[in-house]
C-alpha positions in Angstrom: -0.4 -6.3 25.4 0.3 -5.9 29.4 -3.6 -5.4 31.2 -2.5 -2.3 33.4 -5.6 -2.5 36.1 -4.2 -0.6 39.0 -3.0 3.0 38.7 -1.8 5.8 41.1 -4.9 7.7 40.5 -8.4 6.6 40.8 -10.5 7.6 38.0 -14.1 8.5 37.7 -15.9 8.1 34.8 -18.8 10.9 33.8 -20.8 9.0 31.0 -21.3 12.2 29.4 -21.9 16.2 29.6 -22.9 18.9 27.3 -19.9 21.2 26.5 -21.8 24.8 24.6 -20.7 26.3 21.9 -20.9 29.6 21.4 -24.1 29.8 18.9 -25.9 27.6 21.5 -25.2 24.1 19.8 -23.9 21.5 23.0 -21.6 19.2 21.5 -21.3 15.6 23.7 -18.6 14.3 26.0 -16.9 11.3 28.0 -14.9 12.2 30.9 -12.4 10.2 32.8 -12.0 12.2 35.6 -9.1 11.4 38.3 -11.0 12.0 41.6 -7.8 14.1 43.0 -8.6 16.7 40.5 -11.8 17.9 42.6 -9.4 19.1 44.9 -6.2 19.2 43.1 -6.9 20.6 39.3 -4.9 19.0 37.1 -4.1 19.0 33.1 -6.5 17.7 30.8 -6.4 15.6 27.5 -8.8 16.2 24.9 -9.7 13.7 22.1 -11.5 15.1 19.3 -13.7 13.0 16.5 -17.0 12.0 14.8 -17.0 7.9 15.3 -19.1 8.1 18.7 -17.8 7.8 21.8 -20.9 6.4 23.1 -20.6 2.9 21.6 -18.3 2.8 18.1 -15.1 4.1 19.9 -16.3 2.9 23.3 -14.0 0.0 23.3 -10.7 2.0 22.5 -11.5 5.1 24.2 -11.9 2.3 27.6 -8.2 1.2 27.4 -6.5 4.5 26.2 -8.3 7.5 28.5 -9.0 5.0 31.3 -4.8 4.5 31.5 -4.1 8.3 30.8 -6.5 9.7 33.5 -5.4 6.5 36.1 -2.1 8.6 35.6 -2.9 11.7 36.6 -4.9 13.5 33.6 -8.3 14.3 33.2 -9.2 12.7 29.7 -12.3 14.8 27.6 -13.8 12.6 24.5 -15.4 15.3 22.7 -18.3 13.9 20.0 -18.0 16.6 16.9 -20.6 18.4 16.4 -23.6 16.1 14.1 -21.9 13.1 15.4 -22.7 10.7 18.1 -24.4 12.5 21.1 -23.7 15.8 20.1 -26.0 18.2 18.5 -26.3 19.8 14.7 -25.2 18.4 11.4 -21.9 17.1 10.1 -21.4 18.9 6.5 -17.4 17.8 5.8 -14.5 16.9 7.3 -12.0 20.0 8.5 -13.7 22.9 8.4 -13.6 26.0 10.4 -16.7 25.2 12.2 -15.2 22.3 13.6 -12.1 24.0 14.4 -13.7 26.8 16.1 -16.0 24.2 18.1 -12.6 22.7 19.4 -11.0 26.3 20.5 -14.7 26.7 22.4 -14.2 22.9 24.0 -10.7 23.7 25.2 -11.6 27.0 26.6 -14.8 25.3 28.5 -12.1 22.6 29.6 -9.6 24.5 30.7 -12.0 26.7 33.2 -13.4 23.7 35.1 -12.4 22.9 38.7 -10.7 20.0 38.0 -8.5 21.4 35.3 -5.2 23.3 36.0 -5.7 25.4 33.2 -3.1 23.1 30.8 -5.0 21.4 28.2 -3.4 18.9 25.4 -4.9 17.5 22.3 -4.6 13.9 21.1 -6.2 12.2 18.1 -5.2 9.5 15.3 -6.6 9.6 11.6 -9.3 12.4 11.8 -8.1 13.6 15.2 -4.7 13.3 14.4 -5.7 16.1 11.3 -7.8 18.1 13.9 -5.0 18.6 16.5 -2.9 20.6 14.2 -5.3 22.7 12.2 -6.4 23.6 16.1 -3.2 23.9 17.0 -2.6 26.6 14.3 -5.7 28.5 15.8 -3.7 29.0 18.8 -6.2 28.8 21.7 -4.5 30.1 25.1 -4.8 26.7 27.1 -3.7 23.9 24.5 0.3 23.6 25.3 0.9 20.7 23.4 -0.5 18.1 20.8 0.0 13.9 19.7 -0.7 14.2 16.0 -0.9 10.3 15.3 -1.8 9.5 11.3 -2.6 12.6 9.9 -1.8 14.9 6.7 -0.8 18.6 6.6 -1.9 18.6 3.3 -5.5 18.0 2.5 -5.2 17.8 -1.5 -1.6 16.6 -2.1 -1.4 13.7 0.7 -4.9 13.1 1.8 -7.2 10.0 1.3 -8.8 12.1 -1.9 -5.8 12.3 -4.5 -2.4 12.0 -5.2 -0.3 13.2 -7.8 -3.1 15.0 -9.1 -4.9 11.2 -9.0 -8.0 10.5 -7.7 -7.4 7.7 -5.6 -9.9 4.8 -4.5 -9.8 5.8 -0.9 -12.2 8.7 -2.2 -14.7 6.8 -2.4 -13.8 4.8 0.7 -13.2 7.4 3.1 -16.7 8.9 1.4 -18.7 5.8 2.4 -17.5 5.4 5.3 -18.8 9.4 6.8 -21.8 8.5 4.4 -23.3 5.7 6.8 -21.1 7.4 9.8 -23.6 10.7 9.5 -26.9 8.8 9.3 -26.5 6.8 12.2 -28.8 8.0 15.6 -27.8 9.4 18.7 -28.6 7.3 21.8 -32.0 8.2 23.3 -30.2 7.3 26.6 -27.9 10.5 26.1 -29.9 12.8 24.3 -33.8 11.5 25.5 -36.9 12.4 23.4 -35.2 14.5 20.6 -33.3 11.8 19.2 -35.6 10.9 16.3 -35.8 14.1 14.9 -31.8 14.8 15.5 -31.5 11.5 13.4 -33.9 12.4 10.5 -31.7 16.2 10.4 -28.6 14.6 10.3 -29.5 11.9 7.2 -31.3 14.8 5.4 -28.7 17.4 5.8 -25.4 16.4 6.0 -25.2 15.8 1.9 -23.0 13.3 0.3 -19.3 14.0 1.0 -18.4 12.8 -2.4 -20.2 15.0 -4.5 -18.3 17.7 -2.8 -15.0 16.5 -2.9 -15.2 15.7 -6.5 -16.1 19.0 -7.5 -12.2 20.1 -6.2 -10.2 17.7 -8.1 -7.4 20.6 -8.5 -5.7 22.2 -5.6 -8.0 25.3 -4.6 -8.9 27.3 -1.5 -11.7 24.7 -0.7 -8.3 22.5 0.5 -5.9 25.1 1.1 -7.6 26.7 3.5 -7.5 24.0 6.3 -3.9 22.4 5.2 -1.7 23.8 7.6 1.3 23.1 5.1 0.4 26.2 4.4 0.6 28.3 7.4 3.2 26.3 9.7 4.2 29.2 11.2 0.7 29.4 13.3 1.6 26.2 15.0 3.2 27.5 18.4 2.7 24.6 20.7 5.3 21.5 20.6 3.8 18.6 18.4 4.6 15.0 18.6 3.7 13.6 14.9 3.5 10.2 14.7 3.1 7.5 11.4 3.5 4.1 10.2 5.4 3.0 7.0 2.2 1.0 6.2 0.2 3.6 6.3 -0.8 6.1 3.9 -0.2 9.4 5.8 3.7 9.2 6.5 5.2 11.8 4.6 4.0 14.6 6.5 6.1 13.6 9.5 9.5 14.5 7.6 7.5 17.9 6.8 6.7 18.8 9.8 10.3 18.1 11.5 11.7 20.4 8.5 9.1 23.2 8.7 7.9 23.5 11.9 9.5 26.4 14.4 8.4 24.8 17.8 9.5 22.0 19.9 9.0 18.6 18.0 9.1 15.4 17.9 8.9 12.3 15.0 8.1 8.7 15.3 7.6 6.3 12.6 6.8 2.6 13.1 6.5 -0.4 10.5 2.6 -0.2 11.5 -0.4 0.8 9.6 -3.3 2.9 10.6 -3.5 2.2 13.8 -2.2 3.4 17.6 1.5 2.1 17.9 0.4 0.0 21.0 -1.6 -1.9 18.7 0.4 -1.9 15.9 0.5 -4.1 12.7 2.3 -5.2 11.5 4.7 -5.6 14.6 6.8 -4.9 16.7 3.7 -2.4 18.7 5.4 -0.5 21.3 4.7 0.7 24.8 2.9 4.2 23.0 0.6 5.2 26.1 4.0 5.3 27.9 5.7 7.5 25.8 2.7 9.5 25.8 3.0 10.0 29.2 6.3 11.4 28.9 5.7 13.9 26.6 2.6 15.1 28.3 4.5 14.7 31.6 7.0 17.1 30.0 5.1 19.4 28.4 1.8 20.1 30.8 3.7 19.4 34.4 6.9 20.4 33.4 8.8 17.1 34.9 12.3 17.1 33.3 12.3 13.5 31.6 14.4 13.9 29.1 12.3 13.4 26.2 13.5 16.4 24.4 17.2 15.3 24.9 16.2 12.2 22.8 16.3 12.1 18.6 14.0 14.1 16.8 12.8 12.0 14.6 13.1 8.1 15.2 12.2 5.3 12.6 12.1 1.2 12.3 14.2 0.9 9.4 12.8 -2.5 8.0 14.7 -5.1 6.1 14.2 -7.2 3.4 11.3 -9.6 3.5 9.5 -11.3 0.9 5.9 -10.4 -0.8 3.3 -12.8 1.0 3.3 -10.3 3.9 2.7 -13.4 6.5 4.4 -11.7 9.2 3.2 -10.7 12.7 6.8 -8.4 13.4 8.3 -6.9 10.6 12.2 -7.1 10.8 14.4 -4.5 11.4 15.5 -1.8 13.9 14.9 1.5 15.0 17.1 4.3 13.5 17.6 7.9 15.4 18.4 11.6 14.0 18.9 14.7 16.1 17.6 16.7 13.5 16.0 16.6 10.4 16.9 17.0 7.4 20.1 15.3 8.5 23.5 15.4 7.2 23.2 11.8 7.7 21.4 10.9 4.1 22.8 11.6 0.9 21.6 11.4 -2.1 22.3 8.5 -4.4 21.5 8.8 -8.4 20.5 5.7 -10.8 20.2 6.2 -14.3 17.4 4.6 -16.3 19.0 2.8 -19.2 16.8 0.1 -21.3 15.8 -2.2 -18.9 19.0 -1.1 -16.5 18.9 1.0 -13.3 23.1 1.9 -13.0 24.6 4.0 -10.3 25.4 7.6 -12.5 29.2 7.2 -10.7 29.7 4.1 -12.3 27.8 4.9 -15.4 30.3 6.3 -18.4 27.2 7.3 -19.9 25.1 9.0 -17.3 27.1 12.5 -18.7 24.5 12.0 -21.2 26.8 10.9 -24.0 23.7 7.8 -24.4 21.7 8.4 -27.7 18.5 10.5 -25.8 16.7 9.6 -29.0 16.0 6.5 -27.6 12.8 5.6 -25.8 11.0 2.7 -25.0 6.9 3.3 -24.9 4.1 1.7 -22.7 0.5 1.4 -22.6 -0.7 -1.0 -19.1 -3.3 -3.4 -19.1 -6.0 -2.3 -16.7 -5.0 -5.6 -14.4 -2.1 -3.1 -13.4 -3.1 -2.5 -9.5 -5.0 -5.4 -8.4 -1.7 -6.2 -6.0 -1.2 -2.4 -5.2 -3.0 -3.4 -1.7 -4.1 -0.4 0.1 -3.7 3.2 -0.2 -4.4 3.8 3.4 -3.9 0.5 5.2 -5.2 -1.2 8.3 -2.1 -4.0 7.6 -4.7 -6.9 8.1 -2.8 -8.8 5.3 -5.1 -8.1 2.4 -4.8 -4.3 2.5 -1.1 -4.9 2.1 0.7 -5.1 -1.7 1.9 -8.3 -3.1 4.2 -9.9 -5.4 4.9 -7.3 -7.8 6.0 -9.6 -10.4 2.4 -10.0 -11.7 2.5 -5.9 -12.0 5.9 -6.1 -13.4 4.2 -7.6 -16.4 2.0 -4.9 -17.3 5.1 -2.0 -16.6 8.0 -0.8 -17.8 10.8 -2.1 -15.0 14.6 -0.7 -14.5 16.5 -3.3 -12.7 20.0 -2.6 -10.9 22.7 -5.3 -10.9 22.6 -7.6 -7.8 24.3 -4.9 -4.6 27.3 -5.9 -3.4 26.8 -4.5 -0.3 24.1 -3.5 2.1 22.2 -0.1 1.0 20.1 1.8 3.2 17.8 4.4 2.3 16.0 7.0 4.8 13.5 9.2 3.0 11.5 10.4 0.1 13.0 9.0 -2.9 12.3 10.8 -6.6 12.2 9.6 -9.7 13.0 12.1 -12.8 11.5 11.5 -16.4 11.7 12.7 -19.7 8.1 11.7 -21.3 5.6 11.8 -24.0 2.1 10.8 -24.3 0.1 10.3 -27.6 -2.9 11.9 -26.0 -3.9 15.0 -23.6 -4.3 13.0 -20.5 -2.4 10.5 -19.0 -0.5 9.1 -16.1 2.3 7.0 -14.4 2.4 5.3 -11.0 6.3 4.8 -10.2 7.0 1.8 -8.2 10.4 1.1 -6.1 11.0 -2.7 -5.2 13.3 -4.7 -3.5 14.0 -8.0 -6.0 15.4 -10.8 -3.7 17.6 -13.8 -5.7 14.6 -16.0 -6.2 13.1 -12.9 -8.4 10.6 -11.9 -5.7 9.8 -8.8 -6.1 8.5 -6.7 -2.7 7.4 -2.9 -3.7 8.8 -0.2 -1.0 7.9 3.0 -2.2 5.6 4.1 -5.0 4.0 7.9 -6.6 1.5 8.5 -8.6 1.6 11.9 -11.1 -1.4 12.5 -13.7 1.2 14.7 -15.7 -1.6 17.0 -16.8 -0.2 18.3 -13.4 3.5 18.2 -14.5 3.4 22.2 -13.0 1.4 21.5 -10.0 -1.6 20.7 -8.5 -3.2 24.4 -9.1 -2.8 24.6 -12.7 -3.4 21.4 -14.6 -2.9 21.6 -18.2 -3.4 19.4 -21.3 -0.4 17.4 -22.7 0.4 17.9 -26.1 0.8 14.7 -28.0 4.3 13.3 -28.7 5.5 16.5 -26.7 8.4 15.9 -24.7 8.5 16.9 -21.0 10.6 16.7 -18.2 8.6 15.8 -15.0 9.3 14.7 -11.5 7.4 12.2 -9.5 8.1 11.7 -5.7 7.6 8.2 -3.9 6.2 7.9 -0.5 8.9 8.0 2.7 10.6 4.9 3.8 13.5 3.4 5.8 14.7 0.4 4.3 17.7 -1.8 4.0 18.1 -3.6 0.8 20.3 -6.5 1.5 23.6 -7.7 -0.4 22.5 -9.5 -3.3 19.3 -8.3 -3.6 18.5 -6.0 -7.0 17.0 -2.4 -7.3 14.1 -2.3 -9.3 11.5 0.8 -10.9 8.4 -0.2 -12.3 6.6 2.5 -14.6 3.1 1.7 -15.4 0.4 4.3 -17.2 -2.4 2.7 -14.6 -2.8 1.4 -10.8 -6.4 0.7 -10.7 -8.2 0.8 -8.7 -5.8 2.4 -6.2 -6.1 5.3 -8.5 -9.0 6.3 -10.5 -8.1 5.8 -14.3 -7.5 8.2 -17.0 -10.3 9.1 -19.3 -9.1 7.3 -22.2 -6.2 4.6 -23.0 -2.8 6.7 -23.6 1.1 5.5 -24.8 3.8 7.2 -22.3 7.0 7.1 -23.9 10.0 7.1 -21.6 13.1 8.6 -23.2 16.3 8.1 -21.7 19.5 10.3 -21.4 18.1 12.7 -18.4 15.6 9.8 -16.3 17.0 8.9 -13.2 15.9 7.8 -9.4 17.5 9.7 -6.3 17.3 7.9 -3.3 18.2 8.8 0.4 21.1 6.8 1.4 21.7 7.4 4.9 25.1 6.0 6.4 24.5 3.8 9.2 25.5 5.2 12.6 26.6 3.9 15.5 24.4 5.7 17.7 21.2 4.0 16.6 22.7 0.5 18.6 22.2 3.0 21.8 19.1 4.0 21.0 16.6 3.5 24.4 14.4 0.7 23.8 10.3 1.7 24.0 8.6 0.0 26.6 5.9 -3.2 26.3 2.7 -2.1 25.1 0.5 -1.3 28.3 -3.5 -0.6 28.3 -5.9 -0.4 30.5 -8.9 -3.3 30.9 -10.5 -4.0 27.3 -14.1 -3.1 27.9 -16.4 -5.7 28.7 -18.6 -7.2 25.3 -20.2 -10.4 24.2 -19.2 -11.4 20.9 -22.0 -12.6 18.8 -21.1 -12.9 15.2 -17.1 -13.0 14.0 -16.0 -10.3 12.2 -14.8 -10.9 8.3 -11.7 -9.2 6.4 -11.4 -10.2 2.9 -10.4 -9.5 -0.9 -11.7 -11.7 -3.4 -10.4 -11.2 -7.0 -13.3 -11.9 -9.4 -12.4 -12.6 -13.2 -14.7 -13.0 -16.1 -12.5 -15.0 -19.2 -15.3 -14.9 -21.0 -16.4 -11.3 -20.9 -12.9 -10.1 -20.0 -14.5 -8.6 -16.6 -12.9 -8.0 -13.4 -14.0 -7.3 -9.9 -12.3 -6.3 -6.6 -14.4 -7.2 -3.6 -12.9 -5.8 -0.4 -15.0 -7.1 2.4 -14.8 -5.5 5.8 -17.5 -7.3 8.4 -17.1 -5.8 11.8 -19.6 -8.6 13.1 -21.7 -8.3 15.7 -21.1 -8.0 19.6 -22.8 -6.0 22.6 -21.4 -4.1 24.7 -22.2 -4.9 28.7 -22.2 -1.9 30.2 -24.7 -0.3 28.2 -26.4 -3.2 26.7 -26.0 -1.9 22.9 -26.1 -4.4 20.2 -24.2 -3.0 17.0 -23.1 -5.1 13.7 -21.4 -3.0 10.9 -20.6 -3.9 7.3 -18.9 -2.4 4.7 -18.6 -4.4 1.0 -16.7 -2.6 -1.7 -16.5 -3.6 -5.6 -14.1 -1.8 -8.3 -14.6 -3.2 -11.5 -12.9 -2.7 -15.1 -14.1 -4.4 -18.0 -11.1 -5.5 -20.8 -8.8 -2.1 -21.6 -11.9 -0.1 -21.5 -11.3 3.3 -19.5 -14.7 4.6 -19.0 -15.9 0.6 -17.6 -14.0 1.9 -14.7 -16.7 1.7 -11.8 -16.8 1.6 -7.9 -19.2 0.3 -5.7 -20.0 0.5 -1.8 -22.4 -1.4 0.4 -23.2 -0.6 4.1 -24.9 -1.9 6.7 -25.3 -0.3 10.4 -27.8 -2.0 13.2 -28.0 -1.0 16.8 -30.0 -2.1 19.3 -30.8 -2.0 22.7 -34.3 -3.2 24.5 -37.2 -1.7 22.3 -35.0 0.2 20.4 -33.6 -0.9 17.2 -32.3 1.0 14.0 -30.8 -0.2 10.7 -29.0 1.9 8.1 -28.2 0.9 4.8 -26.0 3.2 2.0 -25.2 2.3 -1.7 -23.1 4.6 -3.3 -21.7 3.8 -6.9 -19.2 6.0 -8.9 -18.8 5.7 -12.6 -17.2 8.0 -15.3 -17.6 8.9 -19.4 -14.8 10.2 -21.2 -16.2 13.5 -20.0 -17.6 12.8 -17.0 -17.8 11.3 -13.0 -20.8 9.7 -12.4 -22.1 9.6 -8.8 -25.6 7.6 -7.1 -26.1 6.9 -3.9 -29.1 6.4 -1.8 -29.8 5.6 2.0 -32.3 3.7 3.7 -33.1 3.9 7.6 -35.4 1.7 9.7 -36.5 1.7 12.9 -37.8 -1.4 14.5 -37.8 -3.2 11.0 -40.0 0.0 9.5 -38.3 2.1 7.1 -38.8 5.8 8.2 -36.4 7.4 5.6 -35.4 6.9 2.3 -33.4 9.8 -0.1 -31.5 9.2 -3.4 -28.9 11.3 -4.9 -27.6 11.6 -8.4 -25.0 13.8 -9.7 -23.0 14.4 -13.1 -19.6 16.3 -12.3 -17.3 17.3 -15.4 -13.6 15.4 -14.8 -10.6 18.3 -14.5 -7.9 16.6 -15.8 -8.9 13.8 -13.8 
């Protein structure tokens, strides 16, 4: 990372205002204001979230707005409303409350001196969601967003489920707003009320999980804030931007297809994280390339962005399973529109153990017996290498050797390629299947198998075929019923070397990346019409002149003491004796201060996900946090335990929170709830 520390504007920073909302409510904000804009307005960036911008995203907000503004924008870092400084309570993520607090934000920014009237809107993860459901509200003075990690698609590709799966990150994503909601504003900021804003926030904003298990089928509670389905609101050019280790990809080939507006697509090899400080590697100069679309788009300098690919990738090669990389290998891949003629579809038929090209198959007509099948039930040790569903790409998150995984599955393997084949896309796999009970599912894994028999998974997608006809309108399977299902596999640009093999795994489980069925079930796969259809995209010569992206540039980190190291862990626990095992995920910020306002903050998070032999309903999560600031006489601790269990019948849900202040405890709730599964 280049240290940028001397720009062409000179930037003043405003600690923080009160920006009002039309019911009243004042929601808080940083401003890094270039001093020319008192005299000479100029365009303004807004950055739009609930992780606190007084101390949590101090450190990131110092080297990303700091650069922008010493550039020549006036950078807004707006605390939701019931987060940080701001006022109210935080209820859920995405609603229309939020969204119409943003319109009022940008129409407050827009009228200040210092702004031109040209305001843009810039977020990763939750902002990254935020930008284009505002966006798609269509206030006068936003011209253009940076949509960085983000979903257009609450239910169907969101942290919640998949394939009509409930997936871990539901519980993850729920801990982390759970301790993230009951956490003080600073008295510095706010002054005297900050007690009783804290004690509102912890007994109001409810536990998120509750709420978003009593959806587990596609409904208006997701629809409505999706803006899959309403892209034609989205009038303002959008840059959307992803990482292949990431869980929120697949919406950047959507929006390239279905958008009607100036566009743009980038996908790195990194995970959830700002391309400047990607990881894995190679991170590339993103602040700079953010600076050329806004330098397009809100001064109107012609910089040739738009001239440039539309959607750009790092097509990564073959590497193997212990993900021990810094940089992953490969290169960056252009297309001037998407979809592209460049990709084709390529079909493999599934034959007893054998993937084979249909074209060179004399079977794949469908002259093979399709009375035969081969059947499957997974051991519940079927997920423990699945890694991540939304990964940070510290190694742990990331999957590993899917050889042990291979055991519990059914697996397809091609003959050893004769020559190079790249893929660029969403693969698919089609099945022909039958369960032995109501409910079941299969998680569909692509792998690249090197010579030595190493097998490192690509792509994977999850269907709980109870949703075989879609998300809305799950119904029961009926045992030893044949049907004919599709199941699509996250995006990916790969190259699978000469040599290498091809391989699908089928599994009926992927704990705990995804929530088990009720009960055991037998899937039988029957052959004659299964097959995968991948993207094959013909290399072109055009990617070798592809413009390179710049070093990765930032302003100066913010100044902090580190006091304790931070620790990034999972830990495999197994029982032999009672046939128990546990998956601890640890995730230890540490503890540091930061200098410039003298705060103190450690943060913990510990999860556990725990199956007991090939019992279903011994499925159980657990999550531990811990949250401590402190600054001169004022000190608060926050502590959360939320566990989720099922029946048959049944999700299971306790949680309870604990606050202290200076080493008293001054609140304490509990909550318990009993939620009927949906074909979950």
């Amino acid at each position: 990372m280049q240290i940028v520390d001397s720009f062409p504007y000179t930037v003043r920073e405003i600690e923080n205002v009160f920006i009002p909302m039309r019911d009243g409510k004042c929601l808080a904000a940083r401003i890094w204001l270039p001093v020319e804009a008192e005299s000479s307005p100029l365009p303004a960036i807004m950055e739009y979230i609930p992780y606190r911008k007084r101390d949590i995203t101090r450190a990131r907000d110092a080297t990303n707005h700091a650069y922008l503004a010493g550039n020549g924008y006036v950078c807004v870092r707006v605390d939701m409303r019931g987060s940080g400084d701001s006022d109210g309570v935080l209820t859920d993520e995405y609603t229309q409350q939020e969204q119409q607090d943003a319109v009022d934000a940008i129409e407050w920014i827009a009228k200040q001196a210092w702004c031109n009237g040209k305001v843009g809107m810039m977020g990763i993860s939750w902002g990254g969601f935020n930008s284009l459901q505002v966006a798609a509200k269509q206030p006068p003075a936003l011209k253009a967003i940076i949509s960085l990690c983000a979903s257009d698609d609450l239910y169907a590709d969101n942290m919640h489920y998949m394939g009509g799966c409930l997936l871990g990150d539901n519980l993850s994503e729920a801990t982390v707003m759970f301790a993230f909601n009951a956490l003080p504003p600073d008295p510095e900021i706010v002054g005297d009320s900050w007690r009783n804003m804290w004690f509102e926030r912890m007994e109001k904003s409810g536990l998120w999980i509750d709420q978003w298990l009593r959806h587990q089928r596609r409904d208006a509670y997701w629809s409505t804030s999706s803006v899959c389905e309403y892209y034609s609101a989205i009038k303002c050019p959008v840059y959307a931007i992803g990482g292949w280790a990431d869980g929120f990809t697949n919406t950047v080939f959507r929006l390239m297809e279905h958008l009607d507006v100036p566009r743009k697509g980038l996908i790195g090899p990194w995970g959830h994280k700002y391309p400047h400080q990607g990881l894995p590697g190679p991170a590339i100069g993103f602040l700079q390339e953010a600076l050329r679309w806004w330098d397009h788009w809100l001064k109107d300098e012609p910089n040739g962005i738009m001239e440039e690919p539309m959607l750009r990738a790092w097509q990564q090669d073959s590497v193997p399973p212990d993900n021990s990389y810094a940089d992953r290998p490969g290169r960056w891949i252009g297309e001037r529109q998407w979809p592209t003629d460049n990709v084709k579809e390529r079909r493999f038929a599934l034959r007893p153990y054998q993937l084979v090209e249909e074209s060179k198959d004399q079977s794949a007509s469908g002259s093979t017996d399709e009375s035969t099948s081969m059947g499957l039930q997974s051991p519940l040790s079927v997920g423990l290498e699945a890694g991540k569903w939304c990964s940070y790409a510290a190694t742990p998150d990331l999957p590993g050797d899917q050889r042990e995984e291979d055991g519990g599955s059914l697996i397809f393997s091609s003959p050893s390629l004769t020559e190079p084949l790249c893929i660029f896309g969403m693969p698919e796999l089609e099945l022909e299947v039958s369960s032995d009970k109501p409910q079941a599912m299969v998680a569909v894994r692509l792998a690249d198998v090197a010579p030595d028999g190493k097998a490192t998974r690509v792509s994977y997608g999850l269907l709980n075929l109870t949703h075989r006809n879609g998300d809305s309108r799950p119904a029961p399977l009926e045992p030893h019923k044949r049907y004919r299902v599709n199941v699509p596999l996250n995006g990916i640009a790969q190259q699978f070397p000469a040599g290498h093999q091809l391989r699908v795994s089928i599994s009926t489980s992927y704990w705990p990346l995804a929530w088990l069925p009720p009960e055991p079930a037998q899937v039988d796969v029957h052959f004659g019409s299964c097959r995968l259809k991948l993207p094959v995209r013909t290399p072109q010569a055009s990617d070798a002149d592809l413009s390179p992206f710049d070093t990765p540039q930032s302003a100066p980190p913010l100044d902090t003491t580190l006091l304790e190291r931070s620790e990034h862990n999972w830990l495999l626990h197994r029982d032999l004796a009672t046939k128990a095992s546990t998956l601890e995920v640890i995730n230890d910020q540490g503890r540091f201060r930061i200098n410039d306002i003298g705060t103190e903050i450690h943060r913990s998070a510990r999860e556990y996900y725990r199956t007991v032999d090939d019992d279903f309903t011994s499925a159980r999560g657990e999550t531990i946090t811990e949250s401590c600031f402190k600054r001169d006489d004022w000190h608060t601790e926050v502590y959360t335990r939320t566990t989720l269990s099922c029946t048959t019948d049944n999700f299971i849900v306790h949680a309870q929170l604990d606050a202290y202040e200076n080493e008293h405890r001054v609140f304490s709730k509990n909550w318990e709830s009993v939620i009927p599964r949906d074909h979950v």
